[in-house]
C-alpha positions in Angstrom: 0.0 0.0 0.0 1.2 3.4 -1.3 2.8 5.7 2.0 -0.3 8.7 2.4 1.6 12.5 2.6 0.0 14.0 5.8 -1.7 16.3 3.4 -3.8 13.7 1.6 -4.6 12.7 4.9 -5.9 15.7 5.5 -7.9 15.6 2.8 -9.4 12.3 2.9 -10.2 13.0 6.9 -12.2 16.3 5.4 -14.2 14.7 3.2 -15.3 12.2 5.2 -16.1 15.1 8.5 -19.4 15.6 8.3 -21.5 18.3 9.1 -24.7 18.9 10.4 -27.8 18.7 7.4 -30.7 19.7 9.4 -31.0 20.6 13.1 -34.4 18.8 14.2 -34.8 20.5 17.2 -34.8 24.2 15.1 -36.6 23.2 12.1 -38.8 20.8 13.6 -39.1 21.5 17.2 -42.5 19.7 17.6 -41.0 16.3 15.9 -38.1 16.4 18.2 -40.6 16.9 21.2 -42.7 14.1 20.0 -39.8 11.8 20.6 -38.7 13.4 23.6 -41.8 11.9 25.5 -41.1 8.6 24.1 -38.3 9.4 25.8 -39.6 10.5 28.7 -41.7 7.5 29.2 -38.9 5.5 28.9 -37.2 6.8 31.7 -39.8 6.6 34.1 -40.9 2.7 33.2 -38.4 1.8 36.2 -35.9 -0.1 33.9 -32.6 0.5 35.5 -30.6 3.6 34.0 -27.3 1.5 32.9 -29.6 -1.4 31.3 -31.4 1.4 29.2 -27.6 2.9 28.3 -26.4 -1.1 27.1 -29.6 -1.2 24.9 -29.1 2.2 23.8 -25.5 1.9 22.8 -26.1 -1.8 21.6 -28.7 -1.2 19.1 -26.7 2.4 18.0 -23.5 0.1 17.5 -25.9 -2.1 15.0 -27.1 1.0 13.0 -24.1 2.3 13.0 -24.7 5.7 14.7 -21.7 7.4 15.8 -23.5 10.2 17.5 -25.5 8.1 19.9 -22.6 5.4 20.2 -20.8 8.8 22.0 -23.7 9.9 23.4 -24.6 6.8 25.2 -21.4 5.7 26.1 -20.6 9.0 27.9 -24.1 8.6 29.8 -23.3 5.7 30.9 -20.0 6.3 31.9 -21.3 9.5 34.0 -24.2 6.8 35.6 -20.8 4.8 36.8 -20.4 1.8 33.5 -17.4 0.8 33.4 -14.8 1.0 30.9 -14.7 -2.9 30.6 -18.3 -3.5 30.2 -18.8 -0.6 27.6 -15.8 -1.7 24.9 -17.0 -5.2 25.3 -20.7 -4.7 24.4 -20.4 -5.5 20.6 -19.5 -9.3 21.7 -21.8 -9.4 25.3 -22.2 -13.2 24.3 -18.7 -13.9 24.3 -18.0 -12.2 27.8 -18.7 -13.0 31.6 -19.7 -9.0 32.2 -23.5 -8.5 31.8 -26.3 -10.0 34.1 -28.8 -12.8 33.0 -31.4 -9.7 32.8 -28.9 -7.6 30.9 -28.4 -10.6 28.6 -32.0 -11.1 28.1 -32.1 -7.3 27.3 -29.9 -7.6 24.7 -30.8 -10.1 23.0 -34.0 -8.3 22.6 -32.8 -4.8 21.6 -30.8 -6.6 19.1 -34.0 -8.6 17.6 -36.1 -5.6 17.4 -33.6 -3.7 16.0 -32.9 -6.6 13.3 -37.0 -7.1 13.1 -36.2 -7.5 9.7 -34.0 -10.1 10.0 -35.7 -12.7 12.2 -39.3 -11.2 13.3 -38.3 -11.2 17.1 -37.6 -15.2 17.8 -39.9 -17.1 20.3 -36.8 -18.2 22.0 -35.4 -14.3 22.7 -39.0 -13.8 23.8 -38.7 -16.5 25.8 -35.4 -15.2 27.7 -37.3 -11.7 28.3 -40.5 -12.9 29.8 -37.8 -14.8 32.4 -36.0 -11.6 33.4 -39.4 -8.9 32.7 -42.7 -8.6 33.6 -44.8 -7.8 30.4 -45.2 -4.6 31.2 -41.1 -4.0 31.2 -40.9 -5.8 27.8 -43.6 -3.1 26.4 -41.3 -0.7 28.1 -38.0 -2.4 26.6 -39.4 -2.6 23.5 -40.8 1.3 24.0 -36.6 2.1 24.1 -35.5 0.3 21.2 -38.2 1.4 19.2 -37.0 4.7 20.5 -33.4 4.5 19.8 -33.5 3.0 16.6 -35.9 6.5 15.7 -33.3 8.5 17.1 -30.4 6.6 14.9 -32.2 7.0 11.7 -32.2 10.8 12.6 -29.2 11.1 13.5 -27.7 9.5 10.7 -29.8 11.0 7.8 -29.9 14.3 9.5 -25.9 14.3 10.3 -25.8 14.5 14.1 -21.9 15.4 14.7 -20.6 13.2 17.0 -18.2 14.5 20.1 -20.3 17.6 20.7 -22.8 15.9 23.0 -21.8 16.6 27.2 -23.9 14.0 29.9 -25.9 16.4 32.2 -23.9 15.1 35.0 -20.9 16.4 33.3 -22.6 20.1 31.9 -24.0 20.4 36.0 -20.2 19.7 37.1 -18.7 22.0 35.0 -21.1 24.7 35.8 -20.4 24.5 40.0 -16.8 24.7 39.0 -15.4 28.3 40.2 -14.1 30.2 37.2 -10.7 30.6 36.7 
């Protein structure tokens, strides 16, 4: 393979940047709040915080959406994941790290994000009705619906990835004294 000159480098890494297409939450402000209470409802279900953030990033890592890859991992970083846990998630199978209900989680987030695929198995069902009540699996099913909306937007809309802070972080920053 032919050396690269640190200018063609350059050049290939800026064509490749992306940059923003359309900013959902200025064009379409009642679209983005429309999702936001899918969110919202999400978050309230009583799934666990760093579950929600392995199904978030696991089904994101599918898709392929760099934005809420970062986004995700950096939430659950700030809710205490650790390191371990998060750069092993693409082969959870393969790895003693996740509980029998994170397993069961997902397996499911993967299946209804490959619906296409496999329509869901019986026997992934099968493992969620052992670690959820059916009112958790509507509510499991509630975030992967919701995350594999939020990849398609991010990735046809052009989301940057990097510029997204965890709350934890943004409220940290802020009690800082200036300096």
């Amino acid at each position: 393979m032919p050396e690269t000159t640190h200018s063609e480098e350059i050049a290939r890494v800026a064509k490749t940047t992306q940059s923003v297409r359309i900013d959902v939450t200025k064009v379409a402000p009642e679209a983005y709040q429309a999702m936001a209470g899918l969110g919202k409802y999400v978050r309230q279900s009583g799934l666990e915080e760093s579950l929600l953030n392995l199904v978030y990033m696991r089904s994101s890592q599918i898709n392929g959406c760099a934005y809420c890859i970062d986004m995700h991992s950096k939430d659950a970083r700030a809710a205490g994941e650790t390191e371990q846990r998060l750069y092993e998630l693409n082969a959870w199978r393969e790895t003693p790290f996740y509980t029998e209900r994170e397993r069961a989680a997902l397996a499911w987030a993967e299946a209804v994000t490959l619906v296409s695929q496999g329509h869901v198995p019986d026997e992934v069902y099968e493992l969620a009705r052992k670690q959820f009540s059916e009112k958790e699996i509507v509510s499991l099913t509630m975030a992967v619906v919701g995350i594999n909306a939020w990849n398609r937007i991010a990735i046809s809309l052009r989301a940057v990835p990097g510029t997204y802070q965890p709350a934890s972080h943004t409220r940290a920053a802020a009690a800082r004294p200036a300096r």
